[in-house]
C-alpha positions in Angstrom: -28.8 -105.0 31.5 -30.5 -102.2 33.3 -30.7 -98.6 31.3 -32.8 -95.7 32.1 -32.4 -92.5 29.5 -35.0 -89.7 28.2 -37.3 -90.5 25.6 -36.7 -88.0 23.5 -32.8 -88.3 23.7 -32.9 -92.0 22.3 -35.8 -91.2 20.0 -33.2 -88.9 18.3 -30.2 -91.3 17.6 -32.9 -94.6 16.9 -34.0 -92.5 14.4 -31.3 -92.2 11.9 -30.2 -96.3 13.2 -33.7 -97.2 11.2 -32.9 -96.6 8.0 -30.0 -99.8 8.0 -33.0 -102.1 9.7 -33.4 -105.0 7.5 -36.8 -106.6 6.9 -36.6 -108.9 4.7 -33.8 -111.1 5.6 -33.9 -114.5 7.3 -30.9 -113.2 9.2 -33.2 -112.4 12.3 -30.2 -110.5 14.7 -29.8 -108.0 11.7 -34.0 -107.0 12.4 -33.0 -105.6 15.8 -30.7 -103.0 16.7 -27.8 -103.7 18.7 -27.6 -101.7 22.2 -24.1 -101.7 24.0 -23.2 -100.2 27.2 -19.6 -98.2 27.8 -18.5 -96.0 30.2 -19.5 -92.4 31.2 -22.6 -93.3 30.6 -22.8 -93.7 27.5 -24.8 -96.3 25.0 -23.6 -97.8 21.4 -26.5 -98.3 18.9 -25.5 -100.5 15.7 -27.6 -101.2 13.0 -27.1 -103.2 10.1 -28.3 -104.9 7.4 -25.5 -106.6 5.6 -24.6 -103.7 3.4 -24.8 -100.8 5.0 -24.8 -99.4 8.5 -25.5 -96.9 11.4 -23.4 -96.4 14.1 -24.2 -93.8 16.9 -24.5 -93.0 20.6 -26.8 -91.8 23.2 -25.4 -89.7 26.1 -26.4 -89.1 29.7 -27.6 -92.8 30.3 -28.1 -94.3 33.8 -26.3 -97.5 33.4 -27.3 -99.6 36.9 -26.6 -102.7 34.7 -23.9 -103.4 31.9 -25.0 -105.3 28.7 -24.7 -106.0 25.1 -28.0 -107.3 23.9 -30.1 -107.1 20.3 -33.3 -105.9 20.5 -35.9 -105.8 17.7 -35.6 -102.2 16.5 -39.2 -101.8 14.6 -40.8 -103.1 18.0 -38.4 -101.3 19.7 -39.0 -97.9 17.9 -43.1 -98.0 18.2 -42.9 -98.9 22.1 -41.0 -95.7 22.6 -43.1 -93.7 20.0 -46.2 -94.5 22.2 -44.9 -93.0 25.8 -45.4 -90.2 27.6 -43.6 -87.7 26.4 -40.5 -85.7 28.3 -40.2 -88.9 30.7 -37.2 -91.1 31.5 -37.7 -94.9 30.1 -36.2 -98.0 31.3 -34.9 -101.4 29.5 -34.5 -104.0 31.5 -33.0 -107.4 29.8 -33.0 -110.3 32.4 -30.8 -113.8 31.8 -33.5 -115.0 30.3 -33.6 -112.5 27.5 -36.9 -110.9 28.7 -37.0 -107.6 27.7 -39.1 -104.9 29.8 -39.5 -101.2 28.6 -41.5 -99.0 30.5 -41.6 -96.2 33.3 -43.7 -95.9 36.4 -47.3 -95.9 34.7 -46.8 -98.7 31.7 -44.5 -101.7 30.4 -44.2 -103.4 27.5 -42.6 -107.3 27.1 -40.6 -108.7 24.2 -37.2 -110.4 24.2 -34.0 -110.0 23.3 -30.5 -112.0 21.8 -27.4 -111.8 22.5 -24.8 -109.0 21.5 -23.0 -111.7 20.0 -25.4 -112.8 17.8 -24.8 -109.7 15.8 -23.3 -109.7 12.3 -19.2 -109.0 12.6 -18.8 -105.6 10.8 -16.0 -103.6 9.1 -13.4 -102.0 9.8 -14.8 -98.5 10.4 -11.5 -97.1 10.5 -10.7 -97.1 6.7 -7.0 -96.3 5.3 -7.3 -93.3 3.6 -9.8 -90.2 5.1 -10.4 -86.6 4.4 -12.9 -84.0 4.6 -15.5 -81.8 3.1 -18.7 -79.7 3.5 -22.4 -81.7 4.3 -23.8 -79.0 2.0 -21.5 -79.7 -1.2 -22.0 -83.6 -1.2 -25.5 -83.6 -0.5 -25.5 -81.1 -3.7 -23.5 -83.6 -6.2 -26.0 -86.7 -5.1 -29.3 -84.5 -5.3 -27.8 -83.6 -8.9 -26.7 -87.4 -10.2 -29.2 -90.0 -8.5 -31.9 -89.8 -10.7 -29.7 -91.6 -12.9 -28.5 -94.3 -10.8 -30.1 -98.2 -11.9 -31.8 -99.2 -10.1 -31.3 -102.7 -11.6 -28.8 -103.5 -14.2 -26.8 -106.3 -15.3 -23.6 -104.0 -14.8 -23.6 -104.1 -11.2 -21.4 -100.5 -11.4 -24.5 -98.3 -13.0 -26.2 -99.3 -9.3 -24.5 -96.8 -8.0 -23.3 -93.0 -8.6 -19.3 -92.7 -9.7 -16.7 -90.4 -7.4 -14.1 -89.2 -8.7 -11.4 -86.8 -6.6 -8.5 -85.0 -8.4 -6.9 -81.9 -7.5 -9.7 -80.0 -6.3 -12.1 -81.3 -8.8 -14.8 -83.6 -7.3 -16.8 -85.6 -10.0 -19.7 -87.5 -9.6 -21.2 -89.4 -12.7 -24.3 -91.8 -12.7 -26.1 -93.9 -15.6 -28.6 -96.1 -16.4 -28.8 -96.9 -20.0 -31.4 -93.6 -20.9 -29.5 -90.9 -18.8 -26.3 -89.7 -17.9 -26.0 -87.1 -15.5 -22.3 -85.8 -14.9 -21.5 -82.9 -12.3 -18.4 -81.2 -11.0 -17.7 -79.2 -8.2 -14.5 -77.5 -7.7 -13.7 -78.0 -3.6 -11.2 -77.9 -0.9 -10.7 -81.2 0.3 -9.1 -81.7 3.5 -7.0 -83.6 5.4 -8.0 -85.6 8.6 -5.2 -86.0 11.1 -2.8 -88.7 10.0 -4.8 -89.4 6.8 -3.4 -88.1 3.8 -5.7 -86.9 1.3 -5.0 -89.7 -2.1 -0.8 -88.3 -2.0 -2.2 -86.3 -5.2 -3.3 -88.9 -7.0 -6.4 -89.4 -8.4 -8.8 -91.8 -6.2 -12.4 -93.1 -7.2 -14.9 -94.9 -5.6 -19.0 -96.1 -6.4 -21.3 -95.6 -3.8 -24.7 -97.6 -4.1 -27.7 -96.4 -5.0 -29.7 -97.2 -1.9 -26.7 -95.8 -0.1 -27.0 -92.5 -1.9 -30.7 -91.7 -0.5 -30.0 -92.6 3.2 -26.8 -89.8 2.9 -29.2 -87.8 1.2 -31.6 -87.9 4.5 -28.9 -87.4 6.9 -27.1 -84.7 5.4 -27.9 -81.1 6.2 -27.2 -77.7 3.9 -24.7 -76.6 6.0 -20.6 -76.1 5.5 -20.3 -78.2 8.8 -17.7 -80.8 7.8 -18.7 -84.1 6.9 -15.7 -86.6 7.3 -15.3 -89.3 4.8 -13.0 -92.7 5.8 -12.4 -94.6 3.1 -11.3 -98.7 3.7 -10.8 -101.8 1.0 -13.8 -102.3 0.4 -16.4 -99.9 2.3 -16.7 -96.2 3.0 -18.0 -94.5 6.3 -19.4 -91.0 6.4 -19.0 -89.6 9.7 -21.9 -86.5 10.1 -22.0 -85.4 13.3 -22.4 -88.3 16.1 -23.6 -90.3 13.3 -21.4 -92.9 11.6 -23.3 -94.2 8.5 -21.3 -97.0 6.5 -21.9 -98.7 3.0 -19.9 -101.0 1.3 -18.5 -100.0 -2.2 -19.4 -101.9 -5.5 -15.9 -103.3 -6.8 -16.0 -102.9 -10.2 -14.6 -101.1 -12.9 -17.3 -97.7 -13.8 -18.0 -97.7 -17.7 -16.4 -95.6 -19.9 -18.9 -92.9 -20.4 -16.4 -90.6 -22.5 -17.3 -93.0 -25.4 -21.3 -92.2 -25.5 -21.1 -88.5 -25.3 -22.2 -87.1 -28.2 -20.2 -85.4 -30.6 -20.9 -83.0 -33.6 -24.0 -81.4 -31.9 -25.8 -79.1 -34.4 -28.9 -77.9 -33.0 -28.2 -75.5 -30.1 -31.3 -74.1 -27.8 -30.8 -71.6 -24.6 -34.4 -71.5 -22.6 -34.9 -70.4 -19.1 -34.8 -73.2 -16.8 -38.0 -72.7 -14.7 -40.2 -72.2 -17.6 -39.2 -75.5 -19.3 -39.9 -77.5 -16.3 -42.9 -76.0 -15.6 -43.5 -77.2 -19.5 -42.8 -80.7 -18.6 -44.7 -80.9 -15.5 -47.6 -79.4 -17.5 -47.0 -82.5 -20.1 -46.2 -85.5 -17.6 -49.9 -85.1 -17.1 -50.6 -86.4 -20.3 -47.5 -88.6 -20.9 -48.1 -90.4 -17.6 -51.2 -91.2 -17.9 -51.9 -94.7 -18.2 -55.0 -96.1 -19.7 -57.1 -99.7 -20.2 -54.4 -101.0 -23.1 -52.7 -98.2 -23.8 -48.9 -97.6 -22.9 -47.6 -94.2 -21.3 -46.8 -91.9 -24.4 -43.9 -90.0 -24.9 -43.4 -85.7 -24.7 -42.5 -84.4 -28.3 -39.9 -81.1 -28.4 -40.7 -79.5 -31.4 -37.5 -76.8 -31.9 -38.8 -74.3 -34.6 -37.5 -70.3 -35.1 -37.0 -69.2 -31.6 -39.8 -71.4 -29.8 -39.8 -74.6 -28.3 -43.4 -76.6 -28.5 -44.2 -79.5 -26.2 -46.8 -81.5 -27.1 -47.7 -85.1 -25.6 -51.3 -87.3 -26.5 -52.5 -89.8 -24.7 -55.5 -91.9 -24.8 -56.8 -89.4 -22.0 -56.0 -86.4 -23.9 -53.8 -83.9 -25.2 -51.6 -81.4 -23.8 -49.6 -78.3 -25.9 -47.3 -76.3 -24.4 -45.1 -73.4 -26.4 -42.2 -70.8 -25.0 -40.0 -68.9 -26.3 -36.0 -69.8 -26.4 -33.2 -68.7 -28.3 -32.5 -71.8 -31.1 -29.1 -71.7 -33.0 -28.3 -74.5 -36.1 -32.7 -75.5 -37.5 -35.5 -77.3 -36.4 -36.3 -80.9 -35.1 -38.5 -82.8 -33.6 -38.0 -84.9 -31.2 -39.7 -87.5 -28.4 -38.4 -88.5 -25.3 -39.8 -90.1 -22.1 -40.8 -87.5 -20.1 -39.7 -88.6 -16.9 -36.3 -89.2 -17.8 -36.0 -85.4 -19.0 -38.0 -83.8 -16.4 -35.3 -85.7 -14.0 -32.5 -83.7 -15.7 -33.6 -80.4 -16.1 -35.2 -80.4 -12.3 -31.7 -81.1 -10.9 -29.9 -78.4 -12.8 -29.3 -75.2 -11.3 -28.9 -72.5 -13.6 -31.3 -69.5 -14.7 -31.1 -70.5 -18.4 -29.7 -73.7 -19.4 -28.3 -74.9 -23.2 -29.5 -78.4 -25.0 -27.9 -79.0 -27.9 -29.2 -81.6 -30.7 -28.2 -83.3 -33.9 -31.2 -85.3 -35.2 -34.3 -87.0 -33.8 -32.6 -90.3 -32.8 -28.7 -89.3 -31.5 -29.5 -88.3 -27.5 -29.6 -84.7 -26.3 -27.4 -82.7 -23.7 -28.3 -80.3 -21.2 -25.5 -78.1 -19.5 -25.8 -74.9 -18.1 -26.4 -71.1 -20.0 -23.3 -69.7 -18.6 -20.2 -71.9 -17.3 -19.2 -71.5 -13.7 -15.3 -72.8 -12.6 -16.5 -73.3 -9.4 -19.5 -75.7 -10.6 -20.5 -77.7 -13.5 -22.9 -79.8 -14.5 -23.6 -82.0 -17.9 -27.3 -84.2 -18.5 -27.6 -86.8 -21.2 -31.0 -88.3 -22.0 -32.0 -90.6 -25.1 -35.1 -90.1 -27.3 -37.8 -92.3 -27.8 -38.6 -93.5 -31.6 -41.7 -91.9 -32.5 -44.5 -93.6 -34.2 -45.6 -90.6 -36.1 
C-alpha cells in the first residue's frame, strides 16, 4: 500500500478514531487502527476495541497503491503530530509489513498486520433508525451521567436508560446514591426506509464509557445526528463520523419504586447561588487528612434560609442564603459531591428540593415546569454522627 494525503486532513479524522484505541488488551490488532483503501480516493479508518467503535473517512487521498493493513494508531498518531505542518505525508507498507511514514525531509519505521487480522465488527446497518438534533442529546447525557456506575453488580446502572415514546425522550441514570431523570419533549424523525418504533415505545442503555465519547463528539448545534439502532448495538452517525457501542442487554430497574413519596419539606432557592454554596463547602468536605475520612455538607433548612456547614479535620466552612422554605426545618447531611453533581446539571434560575426527614433522600426539580423540558435529581443523605 502506497498513500500520500495532507497532514492536517488525516490528523482530523485520527482524531475522533482515538478514543476506541484499546490499550490494555492482549488482543494486539485492536491497538492499531485499521486503514483501508476504496475508490475515488478515498481511505476507511476503523477503530475498535471490542465494545465500541469509530468509523470514518479521509478524502482526497493519492492512492498509487491499494491496501488494507493495521497500523499501530498511538505510534501512528505521534509520528504525524511531530511533522511539518501543511505538508503532504506518505505511508508506505511493503510485503513485508514494513511500514514507512514520512515526506521528502524525514521517515519514520514501524510495521504493520494484516487487514484481516482485525476484529469482525457489527452490523452497522441496525434495523430500526431515526433522527434528532446533536444539541438535544448531548443535553440529556450532560444532565444524567453523573449518575451512571461506574461499577455495579447490576450490570444495567453502568449505563444511562433511553426511553422514546411519542415525542417524549427520557433518559434515566443511577447508581445506588443518585438518580437523575430528564425529559425532553422532541421531534424524532424518520430516516429513509426506517420507521421510527411504528408508535410503540422503544428503550435502549447506552454504557457509561460510551456516554463520554458521544459527549466529545457531539456539537451544540440542531445539525442532525442519526441514530441506527441493531440487536444488540447502536451507531451514532455525526457528520462523517460513525461512532458505535454495543448496548447492555438487561432489563433497567424499576426506579418508579424508590422515588420518594409524601415529601413535606419544600425549599425554592436560586440555582447559581446554591452551587456556588457547595463549591464553597467541597473545600472543606473534600478534604482529606492523615486518618481522617472526607466529611459530609450539612443543609440546615430553618425560616426562609438555608445554612451549609461542613468540618473537617482541616477546618470549617459556613455558608447561609436566603430561600423560600414551605412545610419546617431539618437538618440534613449528604456527600457533597453527589449533590453538587445534581444541582450543577440542572438548568433552571430557581430550582425546588423537597424533604421529609433527615434519612428519606431528597429531590431536586425545577422552580417552574417547562412542557418542552424536564428534569428530576434524587440524592441520598449521609447518617450524621452528630
Amino acid at each position: 500500500m502506497i498513500i500520500t494525503f495532507n497532514k492536517e486532513n488525516f490528523l482530523s479524522k485520527l482524531m475522533p478514531s482515538m478514543a476506541t484505541v484499546s490499550t490494555k488488551s492482549t488482543i494486539v490488532s485492536i491497538e492499531g487502527v485499521l486503514i483501508e483503501t476504496q475508490e475515488g480516493g478515498r481511505l476507511r479508518l476503523t477503530t475498535y476495541d471490542m465494545l465500541k467503535g469509530v468509523r470514518t473517512f479521509v478524502e482526497d487521498v493519492q492512492i498509487k497503491r491499494e491496501g488494507r493493513y493495521i497500523i499501530n494508531a498511538t505510534r501512528l498518531l505521534q509520528i504525524l503530530k511531530v511533522m511539518p505542518d501543511g505538508g503532504d505525508v506518505t505511508i508506505t507498507v511493503d510485503e513485508n509489513l514494513s511500514v514507512t511514514v514520512g515526506n521528502e525531509d524525514s521517515s519514520f519505521s514501524l510495521f504493520a498486520m494484516h487487514g484481516k487480522d482485525f476484529p469482525s465488527l457489527p452490523d452497522l446497518s441496525g434495523d430500526m433508525g431515526f433522527s434528532l438534533p446533536q444539541g438535544v442529546f448531548k443535553r440529556m447525557i450532560s444532565k444524567v451521567q453523573h449518575s451512571v456506575a461506574i461499577q455495579d453488580n447490576r450490570p444495567a446502572l453502568c449505563g444511562a436508560y433511553f426511553c422514546f415514546e411519542n415525542d417524549n425522550l427520557d433518559v434515566t441514570s443511577c447508581d445506588s446514591y443518585t438518580l437523575s431523570k430528564c425529559r425532553i419533549n422532541v421531534r424524532i424523525d424518520d430516516i429513509g426506509k426506517y420507521k421510527v418504533f411504528e408508535n410503540e415505545p422503544y428503550s435502549m442503555i447506552i454504557p457509561g464509557h460510551a456516554l463520554g465519547e458521544l459527549l466529545r463528539m457531539l456539537d451544540d448545534s440542531d445539525e442532525p445526528l442519526s441514530i441506527y439502532i441493531g440487536v444488540k448495538h447502536a451507531m451514532f452517525h455525526i457528520g462523517d463520523i460513525i461512532f458505535f457501542t454495543r448496548l447492555i442487554d438487561n432489563d433497567y430497574i424499576d426506579y418508579t419504586r424508590i422515588l420518594p413519596k409524601d415529601q413535606t419539606i419544600f425549599l425554592r432557592v436560586n440555582r447559581q447561588r446554591l452551587l456556588a454554596g457547595l463549591e464553597r463547602a467541597m473545600l472543606i468536605a473534600e478534604e482529606k487528612h492523615a486518618g481522617s475520612a472526607r466529611s459530609y455538607v450539612k443543609l440546615i433548612v430553618g425560616e426562609n434560609t438555608l445554612k451549609l456547614t461542613s468540618t473537617s479535620a482541616g477546618g470549617k466552612v459556613s455558608d447561609e442564603m436566603p430561600c423560600i422554605v414551605s412545610g419546617g426545618e431539618l437538618t440534613i447531611g449528604f456527600n457533597c459531591r453527589f449533590l453538587i453533581n445534581s444541582v450543577r446539571a440542572a438548568d433552571s434560575e430557581e430550582v425546588m428540593i423537597t424533604m421529609k426527614n433527615p434519612t428519606s433522600s431528597i429531590t431536586i426539580e425545577p422552580a417552574e415546569k417547562d412542557e418542552e423540558k424536564d428534569f428530576f435529581y434524587l440524592v441520598l443523605p449521609l447518617r450524621m454522627n452528630d
